[in-house]
Backbone of each chain as ProteinMPNN parsed JSONL, in Angstrom:
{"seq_chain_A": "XXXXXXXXXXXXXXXXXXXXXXXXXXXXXXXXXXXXXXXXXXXXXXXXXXXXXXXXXXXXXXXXXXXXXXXXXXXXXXXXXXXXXXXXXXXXXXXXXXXXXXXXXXXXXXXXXXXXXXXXXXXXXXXXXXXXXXXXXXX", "coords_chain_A": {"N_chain_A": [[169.803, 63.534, 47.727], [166.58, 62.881, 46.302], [163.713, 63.58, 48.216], [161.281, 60.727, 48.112], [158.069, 60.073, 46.281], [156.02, 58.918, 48.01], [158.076, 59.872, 50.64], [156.926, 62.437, 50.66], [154.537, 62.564, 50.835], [154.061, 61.539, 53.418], [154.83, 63.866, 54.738], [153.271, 65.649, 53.763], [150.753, 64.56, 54.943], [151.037, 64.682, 57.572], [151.81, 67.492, 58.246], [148.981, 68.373, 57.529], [147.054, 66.664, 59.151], [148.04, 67.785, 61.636], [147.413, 70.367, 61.178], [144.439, 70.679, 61.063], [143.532, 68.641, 63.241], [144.637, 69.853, 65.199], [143.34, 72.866, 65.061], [140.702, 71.802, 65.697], [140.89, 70.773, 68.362], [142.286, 73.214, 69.685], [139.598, 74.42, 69.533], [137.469, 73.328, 71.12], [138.218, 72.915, 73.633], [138.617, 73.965, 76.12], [136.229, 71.705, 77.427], [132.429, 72.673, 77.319], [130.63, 71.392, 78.669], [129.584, 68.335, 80.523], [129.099, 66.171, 78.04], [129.167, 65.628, 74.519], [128.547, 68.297, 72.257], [125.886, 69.55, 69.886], [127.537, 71.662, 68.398], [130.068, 70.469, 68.167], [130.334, 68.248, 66.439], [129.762, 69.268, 64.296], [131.4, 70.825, 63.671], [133.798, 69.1, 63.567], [132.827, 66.826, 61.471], [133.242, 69.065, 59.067], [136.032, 69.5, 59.358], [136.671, 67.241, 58.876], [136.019, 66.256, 56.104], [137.646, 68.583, 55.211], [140.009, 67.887, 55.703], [139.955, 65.534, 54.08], [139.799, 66.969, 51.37], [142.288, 68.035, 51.218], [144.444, 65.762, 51.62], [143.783, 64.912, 49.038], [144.111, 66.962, 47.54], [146.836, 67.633, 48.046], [148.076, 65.14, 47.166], [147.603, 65.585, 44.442], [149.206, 67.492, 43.565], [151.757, 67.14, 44.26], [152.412, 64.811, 42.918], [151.749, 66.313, 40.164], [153.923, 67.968, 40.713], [156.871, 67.344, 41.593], [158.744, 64.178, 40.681], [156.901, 61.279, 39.768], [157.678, 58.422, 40.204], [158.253, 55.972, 42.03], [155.781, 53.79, 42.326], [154.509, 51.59, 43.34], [155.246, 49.908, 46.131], [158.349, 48.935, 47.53], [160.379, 46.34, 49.024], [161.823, 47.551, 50.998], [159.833, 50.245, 51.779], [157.753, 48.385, 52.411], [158.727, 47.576, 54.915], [159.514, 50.243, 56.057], [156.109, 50.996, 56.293], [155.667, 48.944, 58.059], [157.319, 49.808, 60.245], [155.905, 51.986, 61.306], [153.908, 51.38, 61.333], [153.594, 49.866, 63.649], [154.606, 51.227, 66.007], [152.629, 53.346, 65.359], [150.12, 51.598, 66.834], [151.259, 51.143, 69.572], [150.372, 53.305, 70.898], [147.849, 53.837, 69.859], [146.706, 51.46, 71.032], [147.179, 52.382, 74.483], [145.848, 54.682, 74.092], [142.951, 53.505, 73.932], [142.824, 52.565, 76.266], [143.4, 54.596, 78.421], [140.754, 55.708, 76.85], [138.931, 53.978, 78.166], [139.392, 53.676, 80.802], [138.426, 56.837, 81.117], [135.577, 56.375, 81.112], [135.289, 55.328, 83.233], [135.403, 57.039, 85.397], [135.052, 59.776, 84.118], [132.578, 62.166, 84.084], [129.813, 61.855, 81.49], [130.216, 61.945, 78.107], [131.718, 63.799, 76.587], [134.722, 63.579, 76.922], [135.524, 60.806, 77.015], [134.694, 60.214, 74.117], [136.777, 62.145, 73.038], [139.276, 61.623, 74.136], [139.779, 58.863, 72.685], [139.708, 60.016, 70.071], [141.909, 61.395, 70.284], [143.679, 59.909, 70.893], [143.795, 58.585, 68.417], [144.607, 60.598, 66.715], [147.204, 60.983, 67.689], [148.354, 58.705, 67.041], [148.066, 58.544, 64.383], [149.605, 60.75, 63.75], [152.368, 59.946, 64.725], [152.773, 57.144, 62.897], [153.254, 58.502, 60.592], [155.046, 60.398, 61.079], [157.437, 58.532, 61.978], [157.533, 56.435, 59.647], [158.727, 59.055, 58.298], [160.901, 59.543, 59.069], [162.348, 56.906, 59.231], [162.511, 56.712, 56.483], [164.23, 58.85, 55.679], [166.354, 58.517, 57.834], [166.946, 55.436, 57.359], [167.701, 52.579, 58.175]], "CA_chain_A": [[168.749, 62.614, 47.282], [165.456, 63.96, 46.154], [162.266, 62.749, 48.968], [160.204, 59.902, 47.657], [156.833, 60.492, 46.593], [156.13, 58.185, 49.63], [158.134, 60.406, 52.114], [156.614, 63.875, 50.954], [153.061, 62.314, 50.777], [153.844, 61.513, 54.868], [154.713, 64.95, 54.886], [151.363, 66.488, 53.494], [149.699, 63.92, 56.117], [151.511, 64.355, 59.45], [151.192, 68.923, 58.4], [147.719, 68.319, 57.402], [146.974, 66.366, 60.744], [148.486, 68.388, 62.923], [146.612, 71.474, 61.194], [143.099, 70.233, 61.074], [143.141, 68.116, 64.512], [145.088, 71.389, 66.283], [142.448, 73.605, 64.96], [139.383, 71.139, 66.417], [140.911, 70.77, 69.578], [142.22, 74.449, 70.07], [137.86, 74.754, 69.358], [136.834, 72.114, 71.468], [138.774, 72.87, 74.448], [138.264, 72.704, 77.229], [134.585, 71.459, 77.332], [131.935, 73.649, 78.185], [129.894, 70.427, 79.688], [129.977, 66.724, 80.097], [128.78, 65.576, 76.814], [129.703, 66.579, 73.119], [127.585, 69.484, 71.482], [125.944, 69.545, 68.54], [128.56, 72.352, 67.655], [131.257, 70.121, 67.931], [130.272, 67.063, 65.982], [129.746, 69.818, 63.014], [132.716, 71.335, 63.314], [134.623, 67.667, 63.159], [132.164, 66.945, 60.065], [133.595, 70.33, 58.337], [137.287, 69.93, 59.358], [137.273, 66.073, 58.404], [136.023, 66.861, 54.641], [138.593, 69.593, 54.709], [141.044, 67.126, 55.935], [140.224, 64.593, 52.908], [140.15, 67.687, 50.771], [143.81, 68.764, 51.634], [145.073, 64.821, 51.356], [143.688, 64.784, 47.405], [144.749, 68.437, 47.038], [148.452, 67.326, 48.416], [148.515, 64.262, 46.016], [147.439, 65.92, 43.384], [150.539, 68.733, 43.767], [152.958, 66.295, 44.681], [152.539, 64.218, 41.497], [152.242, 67.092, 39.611], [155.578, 69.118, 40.969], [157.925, 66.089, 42.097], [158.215, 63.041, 39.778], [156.138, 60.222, 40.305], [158.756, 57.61, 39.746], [157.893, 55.039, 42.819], [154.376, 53.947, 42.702], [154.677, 50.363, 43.921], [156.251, 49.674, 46.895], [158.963, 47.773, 47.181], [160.541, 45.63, 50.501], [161.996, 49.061, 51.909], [158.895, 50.638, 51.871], [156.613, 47.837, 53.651], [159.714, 47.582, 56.252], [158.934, 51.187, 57.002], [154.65, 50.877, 56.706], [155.686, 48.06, 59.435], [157.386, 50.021, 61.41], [155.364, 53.124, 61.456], [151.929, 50.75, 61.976], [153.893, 48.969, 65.28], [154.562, 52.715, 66.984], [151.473, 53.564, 66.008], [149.213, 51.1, 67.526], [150.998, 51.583, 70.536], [149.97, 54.496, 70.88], [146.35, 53.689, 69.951], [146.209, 50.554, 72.624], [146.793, 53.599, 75.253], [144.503, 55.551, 73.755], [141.949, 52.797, 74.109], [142.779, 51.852, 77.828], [143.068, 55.662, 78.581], [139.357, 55.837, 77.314], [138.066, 52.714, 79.173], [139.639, 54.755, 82.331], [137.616, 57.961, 81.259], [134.289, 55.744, 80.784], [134.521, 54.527, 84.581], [135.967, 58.618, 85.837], [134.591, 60.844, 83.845], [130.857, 62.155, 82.957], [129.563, 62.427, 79.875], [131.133, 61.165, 76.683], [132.954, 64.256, 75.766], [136.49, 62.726, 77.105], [135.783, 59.242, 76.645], [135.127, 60.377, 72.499], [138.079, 63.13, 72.655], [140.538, 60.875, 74.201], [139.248, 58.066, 71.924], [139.934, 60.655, 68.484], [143.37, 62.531, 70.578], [144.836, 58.628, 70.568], [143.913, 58.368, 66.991], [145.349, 61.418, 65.998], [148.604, 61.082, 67.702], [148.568, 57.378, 66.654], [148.646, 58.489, 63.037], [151.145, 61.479, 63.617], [153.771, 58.768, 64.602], [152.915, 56.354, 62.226], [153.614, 59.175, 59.515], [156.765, 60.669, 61.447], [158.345, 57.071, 61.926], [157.892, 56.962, 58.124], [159.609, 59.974, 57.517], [162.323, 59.019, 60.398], [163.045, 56.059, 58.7], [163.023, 57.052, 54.95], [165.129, 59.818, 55.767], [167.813, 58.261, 58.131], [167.845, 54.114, 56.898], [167.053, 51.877, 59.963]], "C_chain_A": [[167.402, 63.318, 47.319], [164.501, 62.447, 46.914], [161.739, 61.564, 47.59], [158.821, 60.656, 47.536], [156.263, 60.307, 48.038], [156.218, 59.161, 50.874], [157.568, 62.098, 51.943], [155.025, 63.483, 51.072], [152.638, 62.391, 52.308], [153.771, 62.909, 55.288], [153.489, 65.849, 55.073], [150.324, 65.823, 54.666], [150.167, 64.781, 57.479], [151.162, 66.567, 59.349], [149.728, 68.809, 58.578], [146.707, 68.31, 58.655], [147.434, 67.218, 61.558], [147.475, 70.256, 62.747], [145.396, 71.166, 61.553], [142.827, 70.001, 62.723], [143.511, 69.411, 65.731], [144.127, 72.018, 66.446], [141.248, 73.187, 65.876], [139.886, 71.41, 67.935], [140.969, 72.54, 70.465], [140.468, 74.772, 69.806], [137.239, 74.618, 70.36], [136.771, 72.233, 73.266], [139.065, 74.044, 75.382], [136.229, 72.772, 77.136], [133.318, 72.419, 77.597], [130.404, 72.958, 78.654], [130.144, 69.149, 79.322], [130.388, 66.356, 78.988], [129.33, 66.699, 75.717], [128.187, 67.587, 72.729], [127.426, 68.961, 69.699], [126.55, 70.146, 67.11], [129.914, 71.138, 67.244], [131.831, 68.577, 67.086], [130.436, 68.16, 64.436], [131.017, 70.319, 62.849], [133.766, 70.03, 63.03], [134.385, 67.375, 61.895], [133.141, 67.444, 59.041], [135.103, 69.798, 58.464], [137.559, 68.272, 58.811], [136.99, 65.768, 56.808], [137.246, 67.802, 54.291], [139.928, 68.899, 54.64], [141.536, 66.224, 54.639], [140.826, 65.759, 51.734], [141.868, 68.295, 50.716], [145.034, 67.552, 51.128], [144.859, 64.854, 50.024], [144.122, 66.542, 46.62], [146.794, 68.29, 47.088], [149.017, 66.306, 47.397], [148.625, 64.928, 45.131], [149.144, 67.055, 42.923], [151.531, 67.997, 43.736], [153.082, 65.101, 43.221], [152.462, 65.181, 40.33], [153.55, 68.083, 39.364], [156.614, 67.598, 40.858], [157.314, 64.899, 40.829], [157.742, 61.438, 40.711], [156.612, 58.645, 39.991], [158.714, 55.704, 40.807], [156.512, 54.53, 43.208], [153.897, 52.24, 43.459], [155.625, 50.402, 44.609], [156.865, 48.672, 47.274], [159.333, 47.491, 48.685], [160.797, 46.843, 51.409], [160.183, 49.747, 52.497], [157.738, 49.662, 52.625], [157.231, 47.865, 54.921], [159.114, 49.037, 56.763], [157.13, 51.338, 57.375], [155.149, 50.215, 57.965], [156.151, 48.959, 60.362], [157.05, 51.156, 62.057], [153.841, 52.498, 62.207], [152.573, 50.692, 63.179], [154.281, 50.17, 65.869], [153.406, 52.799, 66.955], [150.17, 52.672, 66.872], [149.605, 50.655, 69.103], [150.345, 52.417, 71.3], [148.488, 54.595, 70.925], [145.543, 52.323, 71.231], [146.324, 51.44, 73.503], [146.072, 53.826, 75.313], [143.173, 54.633, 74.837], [141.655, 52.319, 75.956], [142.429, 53.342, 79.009], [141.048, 56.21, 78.479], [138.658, 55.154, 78.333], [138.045, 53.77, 80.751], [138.692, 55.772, 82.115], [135.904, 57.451, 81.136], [133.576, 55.609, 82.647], [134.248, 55.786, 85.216], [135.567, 59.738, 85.677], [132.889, 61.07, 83.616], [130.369, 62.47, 82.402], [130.146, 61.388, 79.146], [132.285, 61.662, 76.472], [134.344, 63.64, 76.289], [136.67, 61.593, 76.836], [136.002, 59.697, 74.959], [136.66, 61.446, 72.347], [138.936, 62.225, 73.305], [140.427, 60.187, 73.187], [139.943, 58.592, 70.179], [141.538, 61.37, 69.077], [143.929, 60.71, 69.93], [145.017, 57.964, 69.23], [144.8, 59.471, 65.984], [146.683, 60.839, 66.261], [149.186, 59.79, 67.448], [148.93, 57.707, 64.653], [149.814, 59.628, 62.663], [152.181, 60.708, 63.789], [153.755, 57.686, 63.771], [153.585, 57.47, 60.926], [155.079, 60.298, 60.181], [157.788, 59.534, 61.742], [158.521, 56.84, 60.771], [158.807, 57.602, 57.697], [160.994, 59.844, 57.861], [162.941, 58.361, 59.528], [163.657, 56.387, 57.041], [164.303, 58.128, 55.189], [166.945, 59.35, 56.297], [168.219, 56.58, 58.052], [167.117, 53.481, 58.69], [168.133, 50.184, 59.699]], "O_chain_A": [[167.106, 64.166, 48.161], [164.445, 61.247, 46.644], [161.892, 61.726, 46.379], [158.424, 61.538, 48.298], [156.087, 61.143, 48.924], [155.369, 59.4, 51.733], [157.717, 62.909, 52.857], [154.317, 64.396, 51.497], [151.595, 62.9, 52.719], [152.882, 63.278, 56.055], [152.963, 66.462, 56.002], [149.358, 66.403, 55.162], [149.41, 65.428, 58.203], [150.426, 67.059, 60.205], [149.222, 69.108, 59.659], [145.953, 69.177, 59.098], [146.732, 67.172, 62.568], [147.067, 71.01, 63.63], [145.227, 71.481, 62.731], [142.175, 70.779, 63.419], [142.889, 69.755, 66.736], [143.66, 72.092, 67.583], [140.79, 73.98, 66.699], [139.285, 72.225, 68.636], [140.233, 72.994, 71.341], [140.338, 75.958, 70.11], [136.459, 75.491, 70.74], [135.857, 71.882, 74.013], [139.833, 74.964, 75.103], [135.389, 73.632, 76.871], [133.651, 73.105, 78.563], [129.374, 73.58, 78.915], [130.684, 68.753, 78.289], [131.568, 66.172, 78.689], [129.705, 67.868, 75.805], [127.018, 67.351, 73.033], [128.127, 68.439, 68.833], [126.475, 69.867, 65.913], [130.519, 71.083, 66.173], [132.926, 68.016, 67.035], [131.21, 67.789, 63.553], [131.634, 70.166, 61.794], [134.564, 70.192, 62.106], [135.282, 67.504, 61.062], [133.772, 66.701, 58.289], [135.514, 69.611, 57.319], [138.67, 68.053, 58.326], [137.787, 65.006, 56.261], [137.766, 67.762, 53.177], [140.801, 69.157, 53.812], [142.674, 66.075, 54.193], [141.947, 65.646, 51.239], [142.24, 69.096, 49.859], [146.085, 67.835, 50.554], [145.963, 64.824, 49.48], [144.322, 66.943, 45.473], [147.662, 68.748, 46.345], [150.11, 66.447, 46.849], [149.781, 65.085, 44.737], [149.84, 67.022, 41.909], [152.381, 68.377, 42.93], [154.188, 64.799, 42.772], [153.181, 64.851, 39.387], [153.996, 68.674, 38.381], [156.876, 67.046, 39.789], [156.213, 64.735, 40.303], [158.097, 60.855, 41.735], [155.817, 57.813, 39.555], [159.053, 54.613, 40.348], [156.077, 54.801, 44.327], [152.833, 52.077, 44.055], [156.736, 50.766, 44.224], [156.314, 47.581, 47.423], [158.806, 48.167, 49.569], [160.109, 47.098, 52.397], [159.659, 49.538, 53.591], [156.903, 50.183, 53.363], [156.587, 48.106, 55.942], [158.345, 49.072, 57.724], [156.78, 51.713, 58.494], [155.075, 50.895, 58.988], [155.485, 49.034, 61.395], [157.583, 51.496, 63.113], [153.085, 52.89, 63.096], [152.156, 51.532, 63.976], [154.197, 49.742, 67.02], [152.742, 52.532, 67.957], [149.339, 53.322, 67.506], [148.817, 50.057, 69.837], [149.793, 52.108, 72.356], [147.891, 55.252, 71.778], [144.504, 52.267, 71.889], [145.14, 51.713, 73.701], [145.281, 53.546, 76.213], [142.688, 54.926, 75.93], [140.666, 51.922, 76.572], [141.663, 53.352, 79.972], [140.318, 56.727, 79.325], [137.935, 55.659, 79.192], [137.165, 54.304, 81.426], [137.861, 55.748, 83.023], [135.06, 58.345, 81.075], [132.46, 55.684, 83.16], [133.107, 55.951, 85.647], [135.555, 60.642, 86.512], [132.138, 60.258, 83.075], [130.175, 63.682, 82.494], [130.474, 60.255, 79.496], [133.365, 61.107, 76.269], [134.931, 63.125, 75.337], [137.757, 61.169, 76.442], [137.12, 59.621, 74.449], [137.461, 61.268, 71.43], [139.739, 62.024, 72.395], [141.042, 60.757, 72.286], [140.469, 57.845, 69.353], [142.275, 61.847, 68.214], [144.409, 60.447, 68.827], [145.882, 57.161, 68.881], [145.41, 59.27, 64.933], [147.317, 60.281, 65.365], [150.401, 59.648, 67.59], [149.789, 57.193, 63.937], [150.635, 59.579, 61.747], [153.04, 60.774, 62.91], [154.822, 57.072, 63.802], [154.555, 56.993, 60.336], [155.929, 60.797, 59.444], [158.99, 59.796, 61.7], [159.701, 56.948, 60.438], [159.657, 57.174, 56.917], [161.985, 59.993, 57.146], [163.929, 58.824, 58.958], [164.8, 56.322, 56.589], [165.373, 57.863, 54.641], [168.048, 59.546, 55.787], [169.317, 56.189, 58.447], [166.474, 53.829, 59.681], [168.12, 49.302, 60.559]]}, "seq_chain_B": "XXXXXXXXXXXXXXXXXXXXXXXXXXXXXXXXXXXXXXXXXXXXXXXXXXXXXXXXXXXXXXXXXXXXXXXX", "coords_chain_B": {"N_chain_B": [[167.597, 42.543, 56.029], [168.784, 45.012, 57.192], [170.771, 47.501, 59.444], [171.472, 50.748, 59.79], [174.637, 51.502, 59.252], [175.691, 49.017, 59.055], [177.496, 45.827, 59.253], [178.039, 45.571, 56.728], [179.282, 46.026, 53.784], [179.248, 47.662, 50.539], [180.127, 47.35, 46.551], [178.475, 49.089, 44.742], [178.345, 51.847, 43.601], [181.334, 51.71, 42.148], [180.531, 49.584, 40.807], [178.64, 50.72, 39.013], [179.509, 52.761, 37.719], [181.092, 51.71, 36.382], [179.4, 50.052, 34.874], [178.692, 51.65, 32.468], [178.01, 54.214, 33.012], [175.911, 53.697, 34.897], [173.157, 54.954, 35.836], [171.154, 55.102, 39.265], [168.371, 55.065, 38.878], [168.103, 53.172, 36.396], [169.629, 51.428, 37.327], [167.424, 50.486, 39.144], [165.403, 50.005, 38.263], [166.225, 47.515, 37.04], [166.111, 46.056, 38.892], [164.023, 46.115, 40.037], [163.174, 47.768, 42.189], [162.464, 50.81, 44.213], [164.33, 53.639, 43.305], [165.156, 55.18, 45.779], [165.471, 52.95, 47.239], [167.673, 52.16, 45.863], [169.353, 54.349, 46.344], [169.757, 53.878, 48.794], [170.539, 51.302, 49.967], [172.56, 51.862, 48.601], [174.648, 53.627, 50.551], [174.954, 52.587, 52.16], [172.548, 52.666, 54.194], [170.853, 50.908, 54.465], [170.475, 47.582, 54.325], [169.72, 44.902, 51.894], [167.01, 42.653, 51.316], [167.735, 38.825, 50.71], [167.163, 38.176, 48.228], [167.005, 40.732, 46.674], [169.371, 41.671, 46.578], [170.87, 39.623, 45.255], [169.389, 39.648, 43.386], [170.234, 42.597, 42.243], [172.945, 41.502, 41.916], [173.104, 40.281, 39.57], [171.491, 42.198, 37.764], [174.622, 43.329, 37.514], [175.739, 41.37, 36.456], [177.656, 40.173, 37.496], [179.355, 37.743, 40.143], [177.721, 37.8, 43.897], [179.375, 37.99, 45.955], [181.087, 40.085, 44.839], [179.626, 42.438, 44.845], [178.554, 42.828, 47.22], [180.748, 42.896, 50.691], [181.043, 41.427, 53.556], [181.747, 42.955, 56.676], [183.404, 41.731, 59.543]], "CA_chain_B": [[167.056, 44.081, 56.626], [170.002, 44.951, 58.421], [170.33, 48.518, 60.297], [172.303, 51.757, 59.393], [175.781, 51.188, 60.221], [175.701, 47.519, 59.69], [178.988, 45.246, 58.807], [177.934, 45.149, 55.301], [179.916, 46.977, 52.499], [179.401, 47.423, 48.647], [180.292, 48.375, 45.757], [177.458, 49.332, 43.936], [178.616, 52.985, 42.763], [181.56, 51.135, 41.275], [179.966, 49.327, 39.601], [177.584, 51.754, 38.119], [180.31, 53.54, 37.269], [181.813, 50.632, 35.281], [178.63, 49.515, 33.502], [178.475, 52.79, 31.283], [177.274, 55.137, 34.351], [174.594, 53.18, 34.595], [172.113, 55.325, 36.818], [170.835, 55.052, 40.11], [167.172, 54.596, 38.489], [168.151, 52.517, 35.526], [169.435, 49.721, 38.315], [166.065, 50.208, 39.92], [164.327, 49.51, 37.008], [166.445, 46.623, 36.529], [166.181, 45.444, 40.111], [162.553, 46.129, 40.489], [162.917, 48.714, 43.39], [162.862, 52.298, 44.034], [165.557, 54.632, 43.372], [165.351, 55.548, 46.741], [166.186, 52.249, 48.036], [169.45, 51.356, 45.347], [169.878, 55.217, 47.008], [169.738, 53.672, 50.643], [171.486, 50.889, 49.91], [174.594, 52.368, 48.202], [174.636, 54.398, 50.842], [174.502, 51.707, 53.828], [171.607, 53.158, 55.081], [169.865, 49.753, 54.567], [170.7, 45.901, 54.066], [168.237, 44.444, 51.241], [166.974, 41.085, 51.421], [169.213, 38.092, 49.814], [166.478, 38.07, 46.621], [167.126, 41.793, 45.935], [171.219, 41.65, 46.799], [171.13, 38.655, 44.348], [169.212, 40.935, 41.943], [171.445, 43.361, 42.078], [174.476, 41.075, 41.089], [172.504, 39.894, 38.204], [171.77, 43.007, 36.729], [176.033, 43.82, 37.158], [176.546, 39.792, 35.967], [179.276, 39.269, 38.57], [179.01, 36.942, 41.836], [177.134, 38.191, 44.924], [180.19, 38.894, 46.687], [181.801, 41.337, 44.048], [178.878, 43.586, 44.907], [178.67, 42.913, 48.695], [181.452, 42.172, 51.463], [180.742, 41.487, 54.578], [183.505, 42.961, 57.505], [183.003, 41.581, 60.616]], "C_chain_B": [[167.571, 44.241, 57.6], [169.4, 46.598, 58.586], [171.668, 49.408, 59.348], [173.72, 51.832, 59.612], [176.456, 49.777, 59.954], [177.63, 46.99, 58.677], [179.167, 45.09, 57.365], [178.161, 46.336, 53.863], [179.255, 46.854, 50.986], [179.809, 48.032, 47.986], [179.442, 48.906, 44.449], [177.567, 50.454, 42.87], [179.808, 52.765, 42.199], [181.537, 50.803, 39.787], [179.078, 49.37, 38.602], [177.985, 52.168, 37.603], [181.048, 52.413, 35.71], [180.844, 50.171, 34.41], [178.007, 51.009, 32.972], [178.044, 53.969, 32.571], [176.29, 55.128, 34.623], [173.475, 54.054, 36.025], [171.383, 54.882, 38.309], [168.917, 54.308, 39.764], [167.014, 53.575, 37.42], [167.847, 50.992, 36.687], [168.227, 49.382, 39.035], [164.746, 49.625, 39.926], [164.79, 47.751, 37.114], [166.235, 45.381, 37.736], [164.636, 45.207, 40.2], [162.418, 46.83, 42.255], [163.033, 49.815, 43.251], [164.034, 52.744, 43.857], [165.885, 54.653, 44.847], [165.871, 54.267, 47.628], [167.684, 52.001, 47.376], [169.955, 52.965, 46.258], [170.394, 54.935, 48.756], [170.852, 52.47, 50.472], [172.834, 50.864, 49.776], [174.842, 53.05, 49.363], [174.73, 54.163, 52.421], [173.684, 52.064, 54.418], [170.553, 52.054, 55.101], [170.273, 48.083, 53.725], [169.619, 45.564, 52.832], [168.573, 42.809, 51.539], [167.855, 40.195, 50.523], [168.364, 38.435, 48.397], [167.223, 39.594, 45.971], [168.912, 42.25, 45.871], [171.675, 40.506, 45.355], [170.662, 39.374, 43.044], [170.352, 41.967, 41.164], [172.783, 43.029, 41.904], [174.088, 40.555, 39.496], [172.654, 40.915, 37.374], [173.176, 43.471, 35.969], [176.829, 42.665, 36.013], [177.728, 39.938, 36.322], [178.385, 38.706, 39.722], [178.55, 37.868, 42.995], [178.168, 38.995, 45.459], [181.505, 39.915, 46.056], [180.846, 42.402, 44.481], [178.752, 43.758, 46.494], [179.428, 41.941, 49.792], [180.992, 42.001, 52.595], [182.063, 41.649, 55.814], [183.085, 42.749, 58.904], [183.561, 42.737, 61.963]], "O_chain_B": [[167.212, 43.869, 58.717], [168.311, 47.03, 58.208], [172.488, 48.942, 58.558], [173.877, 52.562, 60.591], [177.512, 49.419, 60.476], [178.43, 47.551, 57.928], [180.166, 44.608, 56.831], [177.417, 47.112, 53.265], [178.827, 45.793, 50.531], [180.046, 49.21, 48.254], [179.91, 49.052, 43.32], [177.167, 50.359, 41.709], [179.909, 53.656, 41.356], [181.926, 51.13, 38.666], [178.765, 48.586, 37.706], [177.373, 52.398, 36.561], [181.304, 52.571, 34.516], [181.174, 49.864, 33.265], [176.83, 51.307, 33.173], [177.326, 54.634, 31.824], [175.566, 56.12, 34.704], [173.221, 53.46, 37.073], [170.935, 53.762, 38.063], [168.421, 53.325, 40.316], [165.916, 53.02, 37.365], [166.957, 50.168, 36.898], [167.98, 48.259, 39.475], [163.82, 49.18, 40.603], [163.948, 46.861, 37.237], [166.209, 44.165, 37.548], [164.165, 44.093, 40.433], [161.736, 46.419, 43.195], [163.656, 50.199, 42.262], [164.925, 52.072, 44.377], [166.946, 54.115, 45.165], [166.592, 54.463, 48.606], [168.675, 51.723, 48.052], [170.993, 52.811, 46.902], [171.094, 55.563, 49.55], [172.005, 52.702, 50.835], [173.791, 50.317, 50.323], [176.034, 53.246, 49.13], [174.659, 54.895, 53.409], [173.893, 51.835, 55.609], [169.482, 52.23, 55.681], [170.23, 47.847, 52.518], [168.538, 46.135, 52.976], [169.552, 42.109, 51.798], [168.615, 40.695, 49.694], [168.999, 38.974, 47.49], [167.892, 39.567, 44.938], [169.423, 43.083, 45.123], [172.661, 40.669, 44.636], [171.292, 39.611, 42.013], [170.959, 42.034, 40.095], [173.686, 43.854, 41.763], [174.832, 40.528, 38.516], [173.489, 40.947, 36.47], [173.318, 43.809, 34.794], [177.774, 42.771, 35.231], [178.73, 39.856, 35.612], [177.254, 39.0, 40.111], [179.19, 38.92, 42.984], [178.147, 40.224, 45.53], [182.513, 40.329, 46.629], [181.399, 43.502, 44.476], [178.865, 44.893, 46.957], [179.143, 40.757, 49.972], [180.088, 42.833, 52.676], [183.017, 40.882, 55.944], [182.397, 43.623, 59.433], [183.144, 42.592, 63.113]]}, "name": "protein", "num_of_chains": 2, "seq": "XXXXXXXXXXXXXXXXXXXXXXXXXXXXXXXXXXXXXXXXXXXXXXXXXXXXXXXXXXXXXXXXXXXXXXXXXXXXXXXXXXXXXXXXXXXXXXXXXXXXXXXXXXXXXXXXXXXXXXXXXXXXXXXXXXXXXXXXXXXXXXXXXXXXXXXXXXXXXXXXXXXXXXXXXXXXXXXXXXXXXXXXXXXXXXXXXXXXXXXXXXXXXXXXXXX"}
């Protein structure tokens, strides 16, 4: 069976993400004081343009190579959105309780905002590998 | 929206086979779903709802349960 547009589009996301946000953090890390720098808001800036750039560079390829045959999604396809959103916003309630904890613990910002953007990342890597999970093996 | 595995048979490639070799994307068209799901479906990798199971006897024009048995 040839991928869905759908499940190679998750594809181009969940690489994309994992390049971009890797890169920031391998940057970022470990702090070199409390608070964020004015380096490291630019470098987010830069890598989150590059990020959009990469998602309309990936469409664009992926409707050009692969046929573009599913463009409305049908009951399958919200079944998996559903069950890619409900992992991920586990994942992001954490996040969120995880910051609260680094608000009372830590000082500065930088961890309260880098936990805050880690639980968003890895909130949308599992929403776009539960995707692929499912398209791939049926649920 | 049953699960992978589930008690529910068909014969969908059948009866694709019997209406002229009628395509995997034709019925998809005719169903109003992806390929990839009449692919999941034939394929038990996914239950569809009664509307789109009922679809899918329409397009064959036989009864529901010529296209899907259920084995407990």
């Amino acid at each position: 069976m040839n991928n869905s547009f759908k499940e190679n589009y998750h594809w181009v996301t969940l690489i994309s993400i994992v390049l971009i946000y890797g890169y920031y953090f391998v940057k970022v890390l470990p702090p070199s004081g409390p608070d964020i720098t004015a380096e490291n808001v630019t470098l987010f800036a830069g890598l989150l343009v590059l990020l959009v750039v990469l998602h309309i560079v990936g469409a664009i390829v992926l409707i050009a190579v692969a046929k573009f045959n599913d463009p409305h999604p049908d009951e399958r396809d919200q079944l998996v959105n559903l069950k890619g959103s409900r992992n991920a916003s586990w994942i992001l309630t954490t996040g969120v309780f995880a910051g609260m904890a680094a608000v009372l613990l830590a000082p500065g910002n930088f961890w309260v905002l880098h936990i805050l953007l880690a639980s968003l990342v890895v909130s949308q890597l599992v929403e776009s590998a539960t995707q692929i999970f499912h398209y791939r093996r049926g649920f | 929206m049953g699960k992978s595995g589930s008690h529910i048979a068909n014969n969908i490639r059948k009866l694709r086979f019997d209406h002229e070799e009628m395509t995997q994307l034709e019925l998809a068209e005719k169903v109003g779903v992806t390929r990839q799901t009449v692919y999941a479906i034939e394929k038990n990798k996914y239950s569809p709802s009664l509307e789109v199971a009922f679809r899918i006897a329409m397009a064959f024009d036989v009864p529901l349960d010529e296209v899907f048995k259920y084995k407990p």
